[in-house]
DOZA-987210 format. One record per residue (C-alpha): residue number from 0; x, y, z. Coordinates in Angstrom, 2 decimals, always signed. Layout:
BEGIN
{atom NUM,{X,Y,Z}}
...
END
This chain:
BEGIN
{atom 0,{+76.09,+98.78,+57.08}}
{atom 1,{+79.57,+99.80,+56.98}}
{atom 2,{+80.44,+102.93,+55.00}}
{atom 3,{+83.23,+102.51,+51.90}}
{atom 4,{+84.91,+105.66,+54.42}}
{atom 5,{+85.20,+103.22,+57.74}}
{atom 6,{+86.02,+100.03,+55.29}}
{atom 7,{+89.01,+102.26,+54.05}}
{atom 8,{+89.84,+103.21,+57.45}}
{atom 9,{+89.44,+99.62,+58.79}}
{atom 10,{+91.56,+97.92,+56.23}}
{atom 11,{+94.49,+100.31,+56.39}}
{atom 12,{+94.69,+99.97,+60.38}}
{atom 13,{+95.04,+96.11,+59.41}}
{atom 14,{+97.54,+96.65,+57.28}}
{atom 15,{+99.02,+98.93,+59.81}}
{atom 16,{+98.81,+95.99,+61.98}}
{atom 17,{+100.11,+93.24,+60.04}}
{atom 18,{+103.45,+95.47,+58.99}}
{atom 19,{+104.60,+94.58,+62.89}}
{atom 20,{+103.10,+97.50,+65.05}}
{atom 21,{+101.33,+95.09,+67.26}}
{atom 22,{+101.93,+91.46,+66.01}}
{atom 23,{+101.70,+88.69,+67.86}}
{atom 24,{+104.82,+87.68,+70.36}}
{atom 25,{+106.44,+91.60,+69.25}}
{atom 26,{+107.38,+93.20,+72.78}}
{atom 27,{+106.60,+96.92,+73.66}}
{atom 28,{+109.41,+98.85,+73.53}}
{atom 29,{+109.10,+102.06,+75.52}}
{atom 30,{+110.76,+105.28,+75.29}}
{atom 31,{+113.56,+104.17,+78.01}}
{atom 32,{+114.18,+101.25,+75.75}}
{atom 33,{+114.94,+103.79,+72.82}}
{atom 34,{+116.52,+106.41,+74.24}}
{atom 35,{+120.55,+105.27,+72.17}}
{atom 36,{+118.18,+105.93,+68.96}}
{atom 37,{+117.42,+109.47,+70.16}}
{atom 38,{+120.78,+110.14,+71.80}}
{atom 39,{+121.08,+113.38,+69.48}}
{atom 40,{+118.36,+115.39,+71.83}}
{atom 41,{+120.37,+114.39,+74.70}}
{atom 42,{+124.22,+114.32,+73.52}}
{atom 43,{+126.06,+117.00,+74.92}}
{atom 44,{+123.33,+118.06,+77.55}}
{atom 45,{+122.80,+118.27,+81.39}}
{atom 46,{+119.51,+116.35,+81.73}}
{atom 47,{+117.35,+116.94,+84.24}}
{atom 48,{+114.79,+114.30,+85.02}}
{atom 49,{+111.52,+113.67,+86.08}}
{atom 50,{+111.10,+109.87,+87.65}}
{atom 51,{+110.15,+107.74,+90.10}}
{atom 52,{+110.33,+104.04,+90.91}}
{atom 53,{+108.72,+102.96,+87.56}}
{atom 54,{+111.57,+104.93,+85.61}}
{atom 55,{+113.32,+101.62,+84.35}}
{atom 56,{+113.43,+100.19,+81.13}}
{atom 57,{+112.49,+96.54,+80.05}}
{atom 58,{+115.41,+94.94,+81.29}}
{atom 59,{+114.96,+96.44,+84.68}}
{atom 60,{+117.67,+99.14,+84.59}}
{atom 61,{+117.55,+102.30,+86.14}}
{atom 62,{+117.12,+105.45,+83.99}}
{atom 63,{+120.00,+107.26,+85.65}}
{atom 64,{+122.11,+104.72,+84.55}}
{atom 65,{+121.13,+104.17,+80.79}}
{atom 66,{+121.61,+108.01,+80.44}}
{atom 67,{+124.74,+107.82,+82.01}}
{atom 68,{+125.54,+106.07,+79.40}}
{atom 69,{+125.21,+108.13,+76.43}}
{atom 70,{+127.67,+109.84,+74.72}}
{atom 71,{+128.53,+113.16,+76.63}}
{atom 72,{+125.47,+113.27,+78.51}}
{atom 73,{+125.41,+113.83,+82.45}}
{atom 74,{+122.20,+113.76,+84.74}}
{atom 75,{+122.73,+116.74,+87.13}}
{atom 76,{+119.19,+116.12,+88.78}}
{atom 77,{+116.80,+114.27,+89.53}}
{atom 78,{+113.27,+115.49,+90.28}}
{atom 79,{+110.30,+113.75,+92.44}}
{atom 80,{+106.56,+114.07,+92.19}}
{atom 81,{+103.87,+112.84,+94.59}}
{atom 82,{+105.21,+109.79,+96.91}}
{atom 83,{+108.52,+110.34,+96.01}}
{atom 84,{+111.65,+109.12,+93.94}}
{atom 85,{+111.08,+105.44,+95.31}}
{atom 86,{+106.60,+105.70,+95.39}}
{atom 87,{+106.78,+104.91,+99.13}}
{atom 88,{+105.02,+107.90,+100.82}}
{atom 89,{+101.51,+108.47,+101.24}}
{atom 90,{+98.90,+110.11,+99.35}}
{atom 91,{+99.18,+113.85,+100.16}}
{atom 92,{+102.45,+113.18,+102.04}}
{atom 93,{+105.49,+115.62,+102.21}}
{atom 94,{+107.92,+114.82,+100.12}}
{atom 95,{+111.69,+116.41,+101.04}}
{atom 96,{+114.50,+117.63,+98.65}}
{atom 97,{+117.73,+115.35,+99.22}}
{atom 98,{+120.81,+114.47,+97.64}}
{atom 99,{+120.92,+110.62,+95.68}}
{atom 100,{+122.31,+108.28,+98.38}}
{atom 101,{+123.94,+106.36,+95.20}}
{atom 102,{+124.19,+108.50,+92.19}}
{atom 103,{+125.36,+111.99,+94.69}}
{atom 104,{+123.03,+114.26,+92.47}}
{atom 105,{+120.10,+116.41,+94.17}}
{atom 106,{+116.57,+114.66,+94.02}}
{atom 107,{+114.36,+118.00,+94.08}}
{atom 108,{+110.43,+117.91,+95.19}}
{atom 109,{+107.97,+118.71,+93.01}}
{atom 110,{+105.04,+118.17,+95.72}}
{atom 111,{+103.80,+120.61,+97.62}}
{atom 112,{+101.20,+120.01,+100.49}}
{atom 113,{+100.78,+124.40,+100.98}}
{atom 114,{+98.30,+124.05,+98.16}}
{atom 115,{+100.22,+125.60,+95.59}}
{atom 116,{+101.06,+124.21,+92.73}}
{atom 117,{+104.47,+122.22,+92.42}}
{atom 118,{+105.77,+123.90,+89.20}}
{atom 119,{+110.06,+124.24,+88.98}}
{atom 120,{+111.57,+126.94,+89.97}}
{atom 121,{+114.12,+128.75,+87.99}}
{atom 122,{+116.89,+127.99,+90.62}}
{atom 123,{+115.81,+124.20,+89.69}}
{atom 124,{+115.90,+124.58,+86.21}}
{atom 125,{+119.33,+126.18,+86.46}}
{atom 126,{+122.15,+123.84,+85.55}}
{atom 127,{+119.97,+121.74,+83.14}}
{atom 128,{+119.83,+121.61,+79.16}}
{atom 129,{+117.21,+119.61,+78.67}}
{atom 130,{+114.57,+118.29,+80.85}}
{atom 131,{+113.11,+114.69,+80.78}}
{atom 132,{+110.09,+112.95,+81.55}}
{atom 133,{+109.25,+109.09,+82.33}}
{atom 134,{+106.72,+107.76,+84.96}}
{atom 135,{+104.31,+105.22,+84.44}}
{atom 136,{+100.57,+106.87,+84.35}}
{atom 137,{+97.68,+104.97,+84.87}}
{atom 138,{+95.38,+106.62,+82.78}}
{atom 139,{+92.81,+108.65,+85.44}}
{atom 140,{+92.30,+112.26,+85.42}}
{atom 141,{+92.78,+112.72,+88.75}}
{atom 142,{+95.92,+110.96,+88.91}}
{atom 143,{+98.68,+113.34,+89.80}}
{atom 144,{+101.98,+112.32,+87.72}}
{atom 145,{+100.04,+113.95,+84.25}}
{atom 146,{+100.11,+117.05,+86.19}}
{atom 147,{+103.51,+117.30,+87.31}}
{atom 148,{+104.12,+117.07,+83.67}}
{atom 149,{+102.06,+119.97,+82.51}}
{atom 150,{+103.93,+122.05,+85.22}}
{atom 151,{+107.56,+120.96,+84.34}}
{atom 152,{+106.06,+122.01,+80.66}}
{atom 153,{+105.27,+125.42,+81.57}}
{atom 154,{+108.66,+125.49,+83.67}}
{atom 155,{+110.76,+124.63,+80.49}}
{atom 156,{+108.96,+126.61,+78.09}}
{atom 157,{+109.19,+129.98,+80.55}}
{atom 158,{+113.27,+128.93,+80.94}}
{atom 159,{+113.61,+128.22,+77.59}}
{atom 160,{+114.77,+124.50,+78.17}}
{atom 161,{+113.54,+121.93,+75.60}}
{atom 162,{+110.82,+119.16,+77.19}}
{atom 163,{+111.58,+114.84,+76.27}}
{atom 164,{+109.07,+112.87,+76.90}}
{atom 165,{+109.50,+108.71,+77.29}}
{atom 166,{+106.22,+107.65,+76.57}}
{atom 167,{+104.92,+104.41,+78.48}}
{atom 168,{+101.72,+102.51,+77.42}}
{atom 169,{+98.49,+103.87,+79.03}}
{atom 170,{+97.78,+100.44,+81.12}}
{atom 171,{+93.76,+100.80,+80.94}}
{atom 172,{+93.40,+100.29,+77.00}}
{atom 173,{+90.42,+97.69,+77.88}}
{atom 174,{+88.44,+100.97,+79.29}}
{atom 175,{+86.26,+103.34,+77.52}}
{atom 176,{+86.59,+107.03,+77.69}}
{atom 177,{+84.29,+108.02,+80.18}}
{atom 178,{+83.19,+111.00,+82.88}}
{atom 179,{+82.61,+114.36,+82.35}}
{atom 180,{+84.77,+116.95,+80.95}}
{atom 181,{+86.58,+119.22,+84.19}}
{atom 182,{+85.27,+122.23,+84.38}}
{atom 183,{+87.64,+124.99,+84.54}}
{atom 184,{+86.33,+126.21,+87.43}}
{atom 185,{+86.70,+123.02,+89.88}}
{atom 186,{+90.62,+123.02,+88.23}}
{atom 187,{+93.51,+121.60,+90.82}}
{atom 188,{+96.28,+119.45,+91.06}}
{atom 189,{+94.10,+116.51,+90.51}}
{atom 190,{+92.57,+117.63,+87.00}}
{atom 191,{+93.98,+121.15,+85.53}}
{atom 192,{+92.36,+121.18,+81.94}}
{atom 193,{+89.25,+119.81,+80.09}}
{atom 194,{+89.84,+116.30,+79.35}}
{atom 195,{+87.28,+113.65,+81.06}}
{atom 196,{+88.50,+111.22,+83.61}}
{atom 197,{+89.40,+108.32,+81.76}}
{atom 198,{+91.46,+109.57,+78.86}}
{atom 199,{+92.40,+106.82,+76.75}}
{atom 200,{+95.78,+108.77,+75.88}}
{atom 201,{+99.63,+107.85,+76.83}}
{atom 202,{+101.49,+110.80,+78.65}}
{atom 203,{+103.33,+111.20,+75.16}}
{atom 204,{+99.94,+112.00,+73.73}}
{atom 205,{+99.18,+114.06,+76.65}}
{atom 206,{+101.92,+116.37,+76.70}}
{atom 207,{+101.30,+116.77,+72.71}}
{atom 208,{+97.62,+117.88,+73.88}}
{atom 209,{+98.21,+119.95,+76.54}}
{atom 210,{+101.13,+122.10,+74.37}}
{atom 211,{+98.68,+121.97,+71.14}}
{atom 212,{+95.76,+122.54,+72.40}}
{atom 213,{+97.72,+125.94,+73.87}}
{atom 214,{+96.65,+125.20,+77.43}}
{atom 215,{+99.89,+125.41,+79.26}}
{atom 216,{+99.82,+128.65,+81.31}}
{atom 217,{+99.60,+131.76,+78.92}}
{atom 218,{+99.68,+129.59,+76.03}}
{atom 219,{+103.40,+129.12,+76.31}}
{atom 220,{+105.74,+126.35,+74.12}}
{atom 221,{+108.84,+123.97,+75.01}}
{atom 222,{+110.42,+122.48,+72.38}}
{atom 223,{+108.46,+119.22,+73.07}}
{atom 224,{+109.87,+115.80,+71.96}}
{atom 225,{+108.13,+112.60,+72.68}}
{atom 226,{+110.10,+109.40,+72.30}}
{atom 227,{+107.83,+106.97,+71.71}}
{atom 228,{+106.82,+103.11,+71.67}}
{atom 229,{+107.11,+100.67,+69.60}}
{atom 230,{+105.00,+97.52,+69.17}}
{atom 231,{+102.03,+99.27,+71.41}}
{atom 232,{+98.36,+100.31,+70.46}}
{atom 233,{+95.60,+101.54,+72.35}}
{atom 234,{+93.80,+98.06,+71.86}}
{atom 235,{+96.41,+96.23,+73.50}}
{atom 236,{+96.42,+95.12,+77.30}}
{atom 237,{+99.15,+95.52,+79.52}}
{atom 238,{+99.49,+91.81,+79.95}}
{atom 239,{+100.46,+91.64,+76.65}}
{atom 240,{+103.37,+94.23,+76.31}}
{atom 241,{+105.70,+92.05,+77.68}}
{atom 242,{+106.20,+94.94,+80.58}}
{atom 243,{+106.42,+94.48,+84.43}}
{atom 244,{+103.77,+96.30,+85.75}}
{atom 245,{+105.57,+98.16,+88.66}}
{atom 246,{+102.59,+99.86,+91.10}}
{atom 247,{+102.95,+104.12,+90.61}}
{atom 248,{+102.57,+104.60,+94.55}}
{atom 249,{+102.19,+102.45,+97.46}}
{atom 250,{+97.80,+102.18,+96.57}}
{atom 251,{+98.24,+101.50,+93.26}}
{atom 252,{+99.14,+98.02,+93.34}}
{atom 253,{+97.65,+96.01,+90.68}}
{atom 254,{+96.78,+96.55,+87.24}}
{atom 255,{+92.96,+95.69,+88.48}}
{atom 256,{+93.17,+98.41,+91.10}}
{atom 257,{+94.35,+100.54,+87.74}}
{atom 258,{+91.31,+99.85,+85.91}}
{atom 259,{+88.44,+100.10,+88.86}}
{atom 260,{+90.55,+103.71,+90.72}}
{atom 261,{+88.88,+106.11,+87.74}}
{atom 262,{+85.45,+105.21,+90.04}}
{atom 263,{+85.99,+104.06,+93.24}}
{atom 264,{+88.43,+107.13,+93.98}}
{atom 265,{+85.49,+109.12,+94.45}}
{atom 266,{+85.11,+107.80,+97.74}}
{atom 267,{+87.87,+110.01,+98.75}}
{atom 268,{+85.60,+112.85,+98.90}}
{atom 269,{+83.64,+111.12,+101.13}}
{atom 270,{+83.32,+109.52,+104.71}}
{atom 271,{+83.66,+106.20,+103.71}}
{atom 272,{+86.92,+104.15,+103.69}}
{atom 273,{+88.80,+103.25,+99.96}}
{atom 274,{+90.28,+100.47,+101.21}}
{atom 275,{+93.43,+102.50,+101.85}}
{atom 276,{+95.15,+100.69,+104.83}}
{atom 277,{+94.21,+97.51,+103.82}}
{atom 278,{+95.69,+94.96,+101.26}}
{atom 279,{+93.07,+95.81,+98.81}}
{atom 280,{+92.99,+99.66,+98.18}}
{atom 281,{+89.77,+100.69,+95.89}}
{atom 282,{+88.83,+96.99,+95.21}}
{atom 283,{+87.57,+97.05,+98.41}}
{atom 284,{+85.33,+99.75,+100.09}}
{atom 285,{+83.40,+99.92,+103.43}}
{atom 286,{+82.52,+101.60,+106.88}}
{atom 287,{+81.70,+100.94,+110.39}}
{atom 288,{+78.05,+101.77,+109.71}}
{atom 289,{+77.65,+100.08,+106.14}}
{atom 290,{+75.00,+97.66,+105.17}}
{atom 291,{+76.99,+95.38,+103.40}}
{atom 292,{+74.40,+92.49,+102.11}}
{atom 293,{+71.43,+95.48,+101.52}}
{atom 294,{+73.98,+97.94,+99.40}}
{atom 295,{+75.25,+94.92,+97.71}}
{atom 296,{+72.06,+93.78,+96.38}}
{atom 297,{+70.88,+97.21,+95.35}}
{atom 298,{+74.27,+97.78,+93.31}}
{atom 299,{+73.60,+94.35,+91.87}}
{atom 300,{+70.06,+94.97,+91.03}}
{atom 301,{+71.62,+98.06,+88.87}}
{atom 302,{+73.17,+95.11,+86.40}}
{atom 303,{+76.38,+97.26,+86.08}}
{atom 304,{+78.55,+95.88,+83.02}}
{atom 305,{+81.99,+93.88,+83.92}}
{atom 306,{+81.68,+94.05,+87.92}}
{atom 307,{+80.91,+91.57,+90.71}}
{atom 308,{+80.14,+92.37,+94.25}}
{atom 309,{+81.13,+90.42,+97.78}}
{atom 310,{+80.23,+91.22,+101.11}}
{atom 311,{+83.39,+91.49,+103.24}}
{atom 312,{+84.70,+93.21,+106.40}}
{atom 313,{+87.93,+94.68,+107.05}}
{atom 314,{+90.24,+96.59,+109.54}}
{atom 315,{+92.27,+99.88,+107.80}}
{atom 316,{+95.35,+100.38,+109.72}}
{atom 317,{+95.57,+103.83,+108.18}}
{atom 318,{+93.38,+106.49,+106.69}}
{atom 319,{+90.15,+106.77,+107.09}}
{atom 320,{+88.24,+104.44,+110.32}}
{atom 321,{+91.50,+103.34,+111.66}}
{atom 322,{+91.61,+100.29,+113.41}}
{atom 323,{+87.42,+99.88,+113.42}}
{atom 324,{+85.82,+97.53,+111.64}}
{atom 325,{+84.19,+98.46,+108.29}}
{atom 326,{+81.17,+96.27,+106.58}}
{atom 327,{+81.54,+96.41,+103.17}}
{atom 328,{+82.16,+95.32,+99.52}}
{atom 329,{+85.34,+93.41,+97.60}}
{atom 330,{+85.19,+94.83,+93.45}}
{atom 331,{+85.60,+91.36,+90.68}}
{atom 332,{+86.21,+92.68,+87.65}}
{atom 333,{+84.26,+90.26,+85.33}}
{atom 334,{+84.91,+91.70,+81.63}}
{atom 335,{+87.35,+94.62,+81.71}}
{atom 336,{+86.17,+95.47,+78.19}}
{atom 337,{+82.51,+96.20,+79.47}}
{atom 338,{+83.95,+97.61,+82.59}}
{atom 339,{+82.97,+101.78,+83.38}}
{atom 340,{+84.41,+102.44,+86.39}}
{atom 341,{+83.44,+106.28,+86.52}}
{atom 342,{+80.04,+105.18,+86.90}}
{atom 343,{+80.10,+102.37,+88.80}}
{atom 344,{+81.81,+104.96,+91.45}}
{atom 345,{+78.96,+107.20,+90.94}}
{atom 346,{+76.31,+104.62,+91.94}}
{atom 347,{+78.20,+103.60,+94.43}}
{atom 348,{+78.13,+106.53,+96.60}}
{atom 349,{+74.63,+107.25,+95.30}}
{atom 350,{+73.42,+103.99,+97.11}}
{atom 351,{+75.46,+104.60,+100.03}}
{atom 352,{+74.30,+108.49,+100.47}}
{atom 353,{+70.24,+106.56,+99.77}}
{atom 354,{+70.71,+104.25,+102.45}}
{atom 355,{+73.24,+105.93,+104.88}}
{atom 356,{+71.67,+108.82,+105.75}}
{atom 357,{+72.98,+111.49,+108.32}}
{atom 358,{+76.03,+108.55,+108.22}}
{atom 359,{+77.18,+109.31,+105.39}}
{atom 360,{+79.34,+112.76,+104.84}}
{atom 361,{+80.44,+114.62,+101.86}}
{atom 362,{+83.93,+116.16,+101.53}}
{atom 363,{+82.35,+118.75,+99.14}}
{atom 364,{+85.54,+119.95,+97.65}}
{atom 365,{+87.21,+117.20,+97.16}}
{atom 366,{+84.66,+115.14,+95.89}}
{atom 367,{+83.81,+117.68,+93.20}}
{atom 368,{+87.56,+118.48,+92.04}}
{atom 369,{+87.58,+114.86,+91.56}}
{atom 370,{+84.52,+114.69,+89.64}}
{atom 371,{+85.40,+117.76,+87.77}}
{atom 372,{+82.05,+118.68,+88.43}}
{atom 373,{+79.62,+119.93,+91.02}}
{atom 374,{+76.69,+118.48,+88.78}}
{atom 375,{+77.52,+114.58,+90.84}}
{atom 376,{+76.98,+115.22,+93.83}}
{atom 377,{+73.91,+117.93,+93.33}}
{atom 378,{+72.30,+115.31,+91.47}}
{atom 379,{+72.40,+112.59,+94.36}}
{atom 380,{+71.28,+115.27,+97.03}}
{atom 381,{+68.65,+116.34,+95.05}}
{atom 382,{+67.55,+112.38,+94.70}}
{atom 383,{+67.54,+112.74,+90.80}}
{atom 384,{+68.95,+109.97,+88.50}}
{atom 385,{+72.45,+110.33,+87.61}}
{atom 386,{+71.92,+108.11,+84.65}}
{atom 387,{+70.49,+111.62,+83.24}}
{atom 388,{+74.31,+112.85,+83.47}}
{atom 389,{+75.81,+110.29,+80.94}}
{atom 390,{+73.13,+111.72,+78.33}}
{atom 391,{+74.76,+115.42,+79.36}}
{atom 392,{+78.47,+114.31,+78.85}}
{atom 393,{+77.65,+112.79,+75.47}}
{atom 394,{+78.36,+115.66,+73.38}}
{atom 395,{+81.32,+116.68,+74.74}}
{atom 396,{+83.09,+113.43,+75.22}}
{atom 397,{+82.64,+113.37,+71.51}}
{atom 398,{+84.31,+116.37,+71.08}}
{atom 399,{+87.03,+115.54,+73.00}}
{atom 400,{+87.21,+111.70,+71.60}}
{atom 401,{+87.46,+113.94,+67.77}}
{atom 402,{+89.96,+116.30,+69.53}}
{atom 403,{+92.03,+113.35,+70.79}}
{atom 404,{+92.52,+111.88,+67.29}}
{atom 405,{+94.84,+114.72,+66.43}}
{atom 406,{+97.24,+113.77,+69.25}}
{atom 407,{+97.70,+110.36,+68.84}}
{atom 408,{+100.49,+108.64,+68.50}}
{atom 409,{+99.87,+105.19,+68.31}}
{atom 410,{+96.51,+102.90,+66.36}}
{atom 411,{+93.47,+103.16,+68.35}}
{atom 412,{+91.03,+100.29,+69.13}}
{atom 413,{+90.44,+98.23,+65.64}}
{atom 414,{+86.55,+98.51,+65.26}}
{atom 415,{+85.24,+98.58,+62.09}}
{atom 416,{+81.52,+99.33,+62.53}}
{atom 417,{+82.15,+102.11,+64.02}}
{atom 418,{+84.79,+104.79,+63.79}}
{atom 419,{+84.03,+106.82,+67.09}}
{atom 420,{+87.00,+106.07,+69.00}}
{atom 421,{+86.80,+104.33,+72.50}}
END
C-alpha cells in the first residue's frame, strides 16, 4: 500500500510534470541551446573549452561559434579528451596538441597514454577566465569524458578559474543503477571515485557530486556553474528529446551500443574480442576458439531480463584477433527497461572462463579497474556464484541512490510504489 509520504511525493512530480518539464512534443533544450540566457558567466571572459565532436547545439552548430557570438566573449582554446576534438582516434590512442585548422586557436590534449593522469597544466590554464565543459556522456563509469571533467575541476579550482558546465541528457535513462561501488583502491582514469557503474546522473549532476561530495583532489572548490536542460527527466529516452544522437568516439555508435557497453566492456580485460573492428562494437562478442551455439544456450538458460542472443561469426580488422575468424554472439536488446547490462557482462565472461578453459585469459588489471572491484573476477575463479555479489552491492547502491538525490537536477523516474530511485 502506498504511504500518504510517496502519494505526496508522487502527485507533486505530476504536477511537476504537467507544468511543461517533460510534456508531450516539448524538445530538450541543452545547455548549448541556453548558453545567450547565461551570457553573464561568460561576458567579458576568455573561455577555455572542453569539447569534442558532440559539442553542438540542437540546430547543429558548433560551440565555438555560438560563443563567438556572445557579447565580448572570445574562445582562446580549445581542449581535447580521449579520441580527440573530432572522436576519430582509437581507444587508448595518442592524441597531439595542434592549432584549429578553421578557428586558428590551440586545441590542447588532455590524454595521456604515460599513465598519468591528463589534468591541465597551469601553462594551459593561462590565458583563460573561465573554463567550459560540454561532451555528450553516455552514462558508464568507466567511460572516460566524466573524468576529464573531474581533472579540469581540480585544474580550475587550484588556478582559481571558475568551472561551466553544459549539461546534456544522460542517454541510458531506461537503465537501472547497477554494479558495485569502485573501490578506492582499484581508482584510474576509467573510474576515480565511489559511484557504481551505471550512474543514472547527467555530467551536470556529476560535477555537482564530485565538488560536494569534496572528492576533487584535497577537497578543493571551483566556482562551479551548471547550465542546465530544459524539458529533460531521468525517465525520458533519448529518442524522445528531439536530439541527434552523435556517437562519443568511433565504438560508440548507437544509442543500443550505449545501453549494453556498461557490461559487455568487461571483455576488455579479457582475451576475447568486443567486437571492436567490426561494424558492431559490444553488440557483438566472440573468438577464434568460442563455442558459439553451447555458450549461447547456457546464457539463455540464465533467462537474463531484456536480452536476446544469436550465434554469428565475424572478422575484426583491428584490435583484438585481427583478421581471424571469431565464433560468437550478436546482443538484441528486447526491453531496455528490464535491461542490466553490468550483469549480463558478468555472466558472460563467467560462461566463457566455465567453458573456455586454459583459452580463455584474464587481463587482471584491467578487468578489475573496470569492475571497480577485484571481488568479479575472484568469484568466477573460485567457481562461486556471482549472483551472491548483487546481494553484497545492495546496501551500498542504496546509499549512493540516497546520496544521488541531493545532486539532482532534473525529476527522476515517476514511480509511485516505490520511492527508491532507479
Amino acid at each position: 500500500m502506498m504511504t500518504q509520504k510517496r502519494l505526496f511525493i508522487c502527485l507533486a512530480w505530476m504536477v511537476y510534470l504537467n507544468a511543461g518539464c517533460n510534456t508531450q512534443g516539448v524538445q530538450t533544450k541543452t545547455g548549448l541551446d541556453r548558453i545567450a540566457e547565461y551570457k553573464h558567466l561568460f561576458e567579458g571572459k576568455r573561455v577555455g573549452i572542453i569539447a569534442n565532436q558532440t559539442a553542438v547545439n540542437t540546430a547543429g552548430r558548433s560551440i565555438v561559434d555560438l560563443f563567438s557570438e556572445l557579447p565580448d566573449c572570445k574562445v582562446t582554446a580549445l581542449f581535447a579528451p580521449e579520441h580527440g576534438l573530432w572522436g576519430a582516434e582509437a581507444a587508448g590512442a595518442k592524441v597531439d596538441s595542434l592549432v584549429h585548422p578553421v578557428y586558428g586557436i590551440p586545441v590542447l590534449s588532455l590524454y595521456r597514454t604515460d599513465g598519468r593522469m591528463p589534468k591541465p597544466t597551469p601553462d594551459m590554464l593561462n590565458h583563460i577566465d573561465v573554463l567550459v565543459f560540454d561532451i555528450q556522456d553516455i552514462g558508464a563509469r568507466f567511460y572516460t569524458y566524466i573524468w576529464t571533467m573531474a581533472l579540469a575541476m581540480e585544474a580550475a579550482a587550484e588556478n582559481q578559474i571558475p568551472f561551466v558546465v553544459l549539461d546534456r541528457p544522460n542517454p541510458v535513462t531506461g537503465l537501472s543503477v547497477q554494479g558495485p561501488i569502485l573501490d578506492p583502491r582499484f581508482a584510474s582514469f576509467v573510474g576515480l571515485y565511489p559511484i557504481p557503474v551505471v550512474h543514472k546522473m547527467t555530467v551536470g549532476e556529476l560535477a555537482r557530486l564530485f565538488q560536494g561530495e569534496g572528492w576533487l583532489d584535497q577537497g578543493v572548490t571551483t566556482k562551479l556553474s551548471v547550465v542546465p536542460m530544459t524539458g529533460w527527466t531521468h525517465g525520458m529516452p533519448f529518442e524522445q528529446t528531439g536530439q541527434t544522437f552523435i556517437p562519443p568516439s568511433p565504438n560508440m555508435r548507437t544509442l543500443d551500443t550505449a545501453r549494453i557497453y556498461p557490461g559487455l566492456c568487461l571483455l576488455e580485460g579479457t582475451n576475447v574480442s568486443e567486437g571492436r573492428g567490426t561494424a558492431l562494437p559490444f553488440l557483438q562478442f566472440g573468438a577464434p576458439w568460442l563455442n558459439a551455439k553451447r555458450l549461447s544456450q547456457r546464457l539463455t538458460d540464465l533467462n537474463l531480463p531484456g536480452i536476446r542472443f544469436e550465434t554469428t561469426t565475424f572478422t575484426p580488422t583491428a584490435s583484438k584477433h585481427k583478421d581471424q575468424t571469431c565464433q560468437g554472439l550478436r546482443l538484441h536488446i528486447t526491453d531496455q527497461t528490464q535491461l542490466k547490462p553490468f550483469m549480463l557482462g558478468v555472466y558472460i565472461v563467467q560462461e566463457i572462463f566455465t567453458l573456455h578453459q586454459p583459452q580463455f585469459q584474464w587481463r587482471s588489471s584491467h578487468f578489475d579497474r573496470l569492475s571497480g572491484t577485484d571481488q568479479i573476477r575472484q568469484t568466477i575463479l573460485d567457481d562461486r556464484s556471482v549472483d551472491q555479489l548483487q546481494a553484497q552491492w545492495k546496501t551500498p547502491l542504496m546509499a549512493f541512490k540516497k546520496l544521488r538525490r541531493t545532486y539532482l537536477l532534473y525529476p527522476p523516474p515517476l514511480e509511485c510504489d516505490s520511492w527508491n530511485v532507479r
